[in-house]
N, CA, C and O atoms as CSV, one atom per row, in Angstrom:
chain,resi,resn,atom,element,x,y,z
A,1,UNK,N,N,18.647,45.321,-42.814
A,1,UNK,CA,C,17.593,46.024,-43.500
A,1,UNK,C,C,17.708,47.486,-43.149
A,1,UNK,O,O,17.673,48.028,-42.044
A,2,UNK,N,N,17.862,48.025,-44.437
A,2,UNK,CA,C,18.163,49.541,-43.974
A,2,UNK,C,C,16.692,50.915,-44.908
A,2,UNK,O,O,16.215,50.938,-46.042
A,3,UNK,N,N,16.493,51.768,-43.726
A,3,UNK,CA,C,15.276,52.669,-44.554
A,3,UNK,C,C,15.230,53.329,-43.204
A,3,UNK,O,O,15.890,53.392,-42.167
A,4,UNK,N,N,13.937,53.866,-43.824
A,4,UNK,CA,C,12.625,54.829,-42.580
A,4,UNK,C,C,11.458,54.635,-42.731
A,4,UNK,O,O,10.758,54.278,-43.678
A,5,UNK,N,N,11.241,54.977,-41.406
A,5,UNK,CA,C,9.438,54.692,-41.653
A,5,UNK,C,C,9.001,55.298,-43.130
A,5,UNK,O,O,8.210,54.650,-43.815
A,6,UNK,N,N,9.508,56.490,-43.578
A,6,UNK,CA,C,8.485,57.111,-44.880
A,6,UNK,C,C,9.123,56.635,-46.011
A,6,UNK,O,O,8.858,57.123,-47.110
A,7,UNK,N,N,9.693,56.005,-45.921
A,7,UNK,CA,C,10.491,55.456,-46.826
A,7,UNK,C,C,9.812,54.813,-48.384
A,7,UNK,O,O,8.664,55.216,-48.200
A,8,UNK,N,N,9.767,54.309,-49.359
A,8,UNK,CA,C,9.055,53.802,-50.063
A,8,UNK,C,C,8.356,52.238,-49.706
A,8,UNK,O,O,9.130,51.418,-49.213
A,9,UNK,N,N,6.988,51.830,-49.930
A,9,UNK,CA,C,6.493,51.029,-49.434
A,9,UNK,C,C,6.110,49.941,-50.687
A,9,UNK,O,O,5.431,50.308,-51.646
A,10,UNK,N,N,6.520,48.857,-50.583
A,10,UNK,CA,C,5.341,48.291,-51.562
A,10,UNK,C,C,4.373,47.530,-51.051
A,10,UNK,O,O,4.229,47.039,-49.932
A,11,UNK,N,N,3.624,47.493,-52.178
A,11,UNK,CA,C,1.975,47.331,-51.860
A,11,UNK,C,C,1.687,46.361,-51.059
A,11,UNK,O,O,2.440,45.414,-51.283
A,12,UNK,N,N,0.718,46.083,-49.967
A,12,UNK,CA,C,0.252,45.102,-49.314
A,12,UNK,C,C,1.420,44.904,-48.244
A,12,UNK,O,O,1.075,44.375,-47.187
A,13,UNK,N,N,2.677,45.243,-48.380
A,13,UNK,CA,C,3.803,44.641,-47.850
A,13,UNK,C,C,4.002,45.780,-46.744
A,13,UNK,O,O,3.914,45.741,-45.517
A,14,UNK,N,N,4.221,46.525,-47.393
A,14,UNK,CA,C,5.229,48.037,-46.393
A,14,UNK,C,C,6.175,48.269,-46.866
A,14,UNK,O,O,6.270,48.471,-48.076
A,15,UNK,N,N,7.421,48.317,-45.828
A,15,UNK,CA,C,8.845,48.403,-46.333
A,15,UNK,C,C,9.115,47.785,-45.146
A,15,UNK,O,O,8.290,47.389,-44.322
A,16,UNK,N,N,10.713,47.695,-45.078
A,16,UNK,CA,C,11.667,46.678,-44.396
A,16,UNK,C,C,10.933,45.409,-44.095
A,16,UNK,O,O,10.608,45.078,-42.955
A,17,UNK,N,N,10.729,44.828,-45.004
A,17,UNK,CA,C,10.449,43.639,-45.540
A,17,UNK,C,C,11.117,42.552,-46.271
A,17,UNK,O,O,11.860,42.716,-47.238
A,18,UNK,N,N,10.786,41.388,-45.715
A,18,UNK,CA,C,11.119,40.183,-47.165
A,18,UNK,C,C,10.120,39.671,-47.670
A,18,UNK,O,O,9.695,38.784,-46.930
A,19,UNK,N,N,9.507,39.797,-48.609
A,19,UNK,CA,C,8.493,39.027,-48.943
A,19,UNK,C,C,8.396,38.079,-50.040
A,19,UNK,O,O,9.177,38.276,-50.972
A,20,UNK,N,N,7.576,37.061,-50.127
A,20,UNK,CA,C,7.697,35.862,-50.657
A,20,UNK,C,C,6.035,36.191,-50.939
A,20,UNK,O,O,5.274,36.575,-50.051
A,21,UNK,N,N,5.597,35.934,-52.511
A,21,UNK,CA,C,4.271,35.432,-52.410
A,21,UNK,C,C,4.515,34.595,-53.601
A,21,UNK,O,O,5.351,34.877,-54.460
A,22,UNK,N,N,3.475,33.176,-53.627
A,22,UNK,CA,C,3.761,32.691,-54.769
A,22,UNK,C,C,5.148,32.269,-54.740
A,22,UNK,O,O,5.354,32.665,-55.887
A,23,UNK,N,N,6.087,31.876,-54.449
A,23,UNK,CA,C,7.315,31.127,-54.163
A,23,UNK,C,C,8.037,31.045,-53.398
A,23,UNK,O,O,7.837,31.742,-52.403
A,24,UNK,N,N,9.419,30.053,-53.427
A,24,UNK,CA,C,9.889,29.599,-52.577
A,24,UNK,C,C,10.422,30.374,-52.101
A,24,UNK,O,O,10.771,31.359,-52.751
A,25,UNK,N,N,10.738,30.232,-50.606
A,25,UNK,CA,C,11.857,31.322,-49.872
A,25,UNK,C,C,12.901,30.398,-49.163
A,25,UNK,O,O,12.508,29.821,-48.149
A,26,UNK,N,N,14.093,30.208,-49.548
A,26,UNK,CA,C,14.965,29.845,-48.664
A,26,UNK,C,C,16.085,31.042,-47.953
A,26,UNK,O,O,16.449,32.098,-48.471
A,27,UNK,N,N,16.443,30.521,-46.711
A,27,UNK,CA,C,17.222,31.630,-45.698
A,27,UNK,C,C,18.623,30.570,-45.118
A,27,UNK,O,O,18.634,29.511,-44.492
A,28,UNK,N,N,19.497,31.267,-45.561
A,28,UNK,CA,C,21.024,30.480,-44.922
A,28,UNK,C,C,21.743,31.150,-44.187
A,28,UNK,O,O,21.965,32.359,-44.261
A,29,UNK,N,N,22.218,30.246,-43.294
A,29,UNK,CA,C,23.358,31.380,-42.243
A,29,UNK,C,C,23.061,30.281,-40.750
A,29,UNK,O,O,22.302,29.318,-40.637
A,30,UNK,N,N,24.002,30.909,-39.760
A,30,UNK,CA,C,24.081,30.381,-38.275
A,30,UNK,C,C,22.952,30.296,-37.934
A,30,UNK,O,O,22.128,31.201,-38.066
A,31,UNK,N,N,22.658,28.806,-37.267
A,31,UNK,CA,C,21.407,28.933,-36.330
A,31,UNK,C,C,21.839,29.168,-34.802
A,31,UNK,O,O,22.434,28.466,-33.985
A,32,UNK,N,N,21.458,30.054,-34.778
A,32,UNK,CA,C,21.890,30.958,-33.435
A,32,UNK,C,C,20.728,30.975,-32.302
A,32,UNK,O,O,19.629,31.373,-32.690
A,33,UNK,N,N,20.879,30.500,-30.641
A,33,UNK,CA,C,20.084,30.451,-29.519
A,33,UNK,C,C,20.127,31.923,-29.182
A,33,UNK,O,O,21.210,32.375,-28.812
A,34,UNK,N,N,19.182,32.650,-29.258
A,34,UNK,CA,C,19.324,34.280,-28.962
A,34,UNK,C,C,17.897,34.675,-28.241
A,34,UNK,O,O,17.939,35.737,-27.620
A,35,UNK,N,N,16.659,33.983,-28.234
A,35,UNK,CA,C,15.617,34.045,-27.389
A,35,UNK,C,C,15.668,33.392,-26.252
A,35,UNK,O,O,16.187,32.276,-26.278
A,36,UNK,N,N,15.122,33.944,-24.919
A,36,UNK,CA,C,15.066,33.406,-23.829
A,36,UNK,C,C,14.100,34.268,-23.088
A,36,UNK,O,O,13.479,35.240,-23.516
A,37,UNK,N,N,14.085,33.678,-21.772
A,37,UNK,CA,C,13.652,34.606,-20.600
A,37,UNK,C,C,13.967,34.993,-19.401
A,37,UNK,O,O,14.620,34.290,-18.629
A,38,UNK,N,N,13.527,36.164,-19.126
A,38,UNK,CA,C,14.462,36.660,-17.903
A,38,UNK,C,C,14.249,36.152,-16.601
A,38,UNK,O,O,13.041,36.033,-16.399
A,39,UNK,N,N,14.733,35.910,-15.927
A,39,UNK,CA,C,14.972,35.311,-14.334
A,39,UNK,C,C,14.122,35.925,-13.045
A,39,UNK,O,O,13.576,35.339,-12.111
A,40,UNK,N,N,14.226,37.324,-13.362
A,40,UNK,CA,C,13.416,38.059,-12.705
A,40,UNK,C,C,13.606,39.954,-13.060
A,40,UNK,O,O,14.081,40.480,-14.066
A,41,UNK,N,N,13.151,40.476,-12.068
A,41,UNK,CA,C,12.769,41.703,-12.554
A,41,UNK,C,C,13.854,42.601,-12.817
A,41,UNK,O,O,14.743,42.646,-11.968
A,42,UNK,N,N,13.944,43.297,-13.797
A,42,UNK,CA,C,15.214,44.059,-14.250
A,42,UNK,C,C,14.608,45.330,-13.831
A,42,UNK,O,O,13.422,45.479,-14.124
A,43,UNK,N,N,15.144,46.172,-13.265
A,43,UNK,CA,C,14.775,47.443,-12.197
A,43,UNK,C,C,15.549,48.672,-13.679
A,43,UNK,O,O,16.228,48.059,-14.504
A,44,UNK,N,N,15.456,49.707,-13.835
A,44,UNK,CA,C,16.024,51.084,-14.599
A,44,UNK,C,C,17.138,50.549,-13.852
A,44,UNK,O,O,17.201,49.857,-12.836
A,45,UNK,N,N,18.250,51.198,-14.846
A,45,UNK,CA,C,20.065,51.484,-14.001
A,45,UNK,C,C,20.344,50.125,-13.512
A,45,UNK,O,O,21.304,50.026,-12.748
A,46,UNK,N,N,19.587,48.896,-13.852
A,46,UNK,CA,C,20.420,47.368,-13.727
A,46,UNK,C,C,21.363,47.076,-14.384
A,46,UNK,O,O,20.945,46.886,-15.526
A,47,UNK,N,N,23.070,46.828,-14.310
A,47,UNK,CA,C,23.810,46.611,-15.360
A,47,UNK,C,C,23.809,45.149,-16.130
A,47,UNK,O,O,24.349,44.699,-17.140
A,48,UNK,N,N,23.077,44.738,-15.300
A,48,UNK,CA,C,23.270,43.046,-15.106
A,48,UNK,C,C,22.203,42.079,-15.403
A,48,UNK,O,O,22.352,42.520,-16.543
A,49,UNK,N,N,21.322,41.241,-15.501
A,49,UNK,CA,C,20.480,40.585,-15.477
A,49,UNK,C,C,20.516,38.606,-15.984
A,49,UNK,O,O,21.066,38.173,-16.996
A,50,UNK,N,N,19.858,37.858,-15.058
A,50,UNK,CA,C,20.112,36.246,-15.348
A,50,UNK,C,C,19.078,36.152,-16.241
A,50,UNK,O,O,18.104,36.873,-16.023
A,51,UNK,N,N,19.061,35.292,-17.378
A,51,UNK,CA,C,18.242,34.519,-18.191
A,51,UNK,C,C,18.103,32.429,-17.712
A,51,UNK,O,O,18.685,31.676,-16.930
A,52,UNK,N,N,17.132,32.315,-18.613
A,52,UNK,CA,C,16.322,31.116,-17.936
A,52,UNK,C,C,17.498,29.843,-18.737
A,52,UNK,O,O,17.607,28.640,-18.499
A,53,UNK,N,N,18.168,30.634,-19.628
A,53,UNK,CA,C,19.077,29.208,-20.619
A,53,UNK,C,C,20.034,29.992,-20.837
A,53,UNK,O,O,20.076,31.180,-20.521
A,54,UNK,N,N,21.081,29.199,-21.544
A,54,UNK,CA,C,22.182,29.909,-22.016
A,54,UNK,C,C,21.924,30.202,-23.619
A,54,UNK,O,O,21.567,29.408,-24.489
A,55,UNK,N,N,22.189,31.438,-23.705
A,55,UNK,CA,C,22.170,31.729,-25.493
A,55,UNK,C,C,23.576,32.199,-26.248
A,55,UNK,O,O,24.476,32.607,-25.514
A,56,UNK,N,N,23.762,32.167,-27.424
A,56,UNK,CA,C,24.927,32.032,-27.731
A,56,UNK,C,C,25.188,33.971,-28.548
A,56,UNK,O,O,25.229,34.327,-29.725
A,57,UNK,N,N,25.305,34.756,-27.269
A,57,UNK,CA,C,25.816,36.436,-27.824
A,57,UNK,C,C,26.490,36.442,-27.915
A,57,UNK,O,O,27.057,35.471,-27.415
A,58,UNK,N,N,27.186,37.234,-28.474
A,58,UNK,CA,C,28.718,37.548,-28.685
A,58,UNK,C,C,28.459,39.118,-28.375
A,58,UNK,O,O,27.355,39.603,-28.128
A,59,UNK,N,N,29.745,39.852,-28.439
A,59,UNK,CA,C,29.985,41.162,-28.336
A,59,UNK,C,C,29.715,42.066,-29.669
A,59,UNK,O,O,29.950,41.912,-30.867
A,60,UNK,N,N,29.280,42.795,-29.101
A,60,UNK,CA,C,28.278,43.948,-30.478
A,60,UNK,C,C,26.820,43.395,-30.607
A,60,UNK,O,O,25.802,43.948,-31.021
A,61,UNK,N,N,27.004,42.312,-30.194
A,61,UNK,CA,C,25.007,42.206,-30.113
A,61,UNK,C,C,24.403,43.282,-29.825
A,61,UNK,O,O,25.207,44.082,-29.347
A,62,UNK,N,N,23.215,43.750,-29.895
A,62,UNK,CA,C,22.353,44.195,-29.715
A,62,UNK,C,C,20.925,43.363,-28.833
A,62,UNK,O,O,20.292,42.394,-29.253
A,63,UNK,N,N,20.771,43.903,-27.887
A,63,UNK,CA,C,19.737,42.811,-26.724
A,63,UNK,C,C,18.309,43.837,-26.512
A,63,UNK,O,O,18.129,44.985,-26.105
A,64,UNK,N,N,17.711,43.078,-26.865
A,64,UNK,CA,C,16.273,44.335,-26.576
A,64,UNK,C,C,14.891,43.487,-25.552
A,64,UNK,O,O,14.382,42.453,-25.984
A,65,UNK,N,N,14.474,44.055,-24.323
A,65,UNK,CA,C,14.225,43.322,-23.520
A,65,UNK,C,C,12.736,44.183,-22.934
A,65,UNK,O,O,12.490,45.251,-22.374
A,66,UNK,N,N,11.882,42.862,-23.504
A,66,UNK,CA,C,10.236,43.693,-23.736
A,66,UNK,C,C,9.945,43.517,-22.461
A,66,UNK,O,O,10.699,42.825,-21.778
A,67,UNK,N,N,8.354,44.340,-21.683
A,67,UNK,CA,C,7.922,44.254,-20.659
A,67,UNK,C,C,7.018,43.341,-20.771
A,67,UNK,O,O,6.354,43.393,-21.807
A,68,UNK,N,N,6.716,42.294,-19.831
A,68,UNK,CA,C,5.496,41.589,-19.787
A,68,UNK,C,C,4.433,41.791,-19.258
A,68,UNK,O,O,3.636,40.856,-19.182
A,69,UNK,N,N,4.119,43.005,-18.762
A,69,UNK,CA,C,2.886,43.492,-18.209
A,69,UNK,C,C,2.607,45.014,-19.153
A,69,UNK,O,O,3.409,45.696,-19.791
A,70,UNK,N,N,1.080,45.188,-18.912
A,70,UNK,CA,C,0.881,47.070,-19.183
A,70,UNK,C,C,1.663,47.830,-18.843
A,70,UNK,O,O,1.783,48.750,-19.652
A,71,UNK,N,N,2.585,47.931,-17.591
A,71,UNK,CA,C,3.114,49.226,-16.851
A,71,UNK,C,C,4.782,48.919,-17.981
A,71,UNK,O,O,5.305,47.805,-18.005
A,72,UNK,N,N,5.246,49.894,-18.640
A,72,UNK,CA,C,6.322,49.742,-19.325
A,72,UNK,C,C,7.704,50.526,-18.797
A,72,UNK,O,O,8.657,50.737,-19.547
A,73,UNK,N,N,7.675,50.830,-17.726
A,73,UNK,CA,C,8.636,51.272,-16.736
A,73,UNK,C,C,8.802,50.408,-15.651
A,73,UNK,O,O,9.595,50.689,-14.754
């Protein structure tokens, strides 16, 4: 999905969207294990980090890894 935030929006929806109202939506492709959780605390400047399962990344992924508390540092 490619744009910008100011990008053109449609109504009710936004943009970078799929939307379905009123019919069917089917989606095909790899079902891929890519959610998990982390093991413990990932510190700034960690190169490394364990997860709770194995998921199936490959190289060029992209990994984005939220905070679970208020403090976001």
């Amino acid at each position: 999905m490619h744009g910008g935030y100011f990008d053109k929006q449609l109504p009710t929806l936004g943009n970078k969207v799929i939307g379905c109202r009123n019919c069917k939506f089917n989606m095909h492709g790899k079902v891929r294990k890519t959610w998990t959780l982390v093991t413990n605390t990932i510190n700034p400047g960690d190169l490394t980090f364990t997860v709770n399962e194995p998921v199936d990344w490959v190289n060029g992924d992209r990994i984005a890894v939220a905070a679970t508390s208020y403090d976001h540092y």
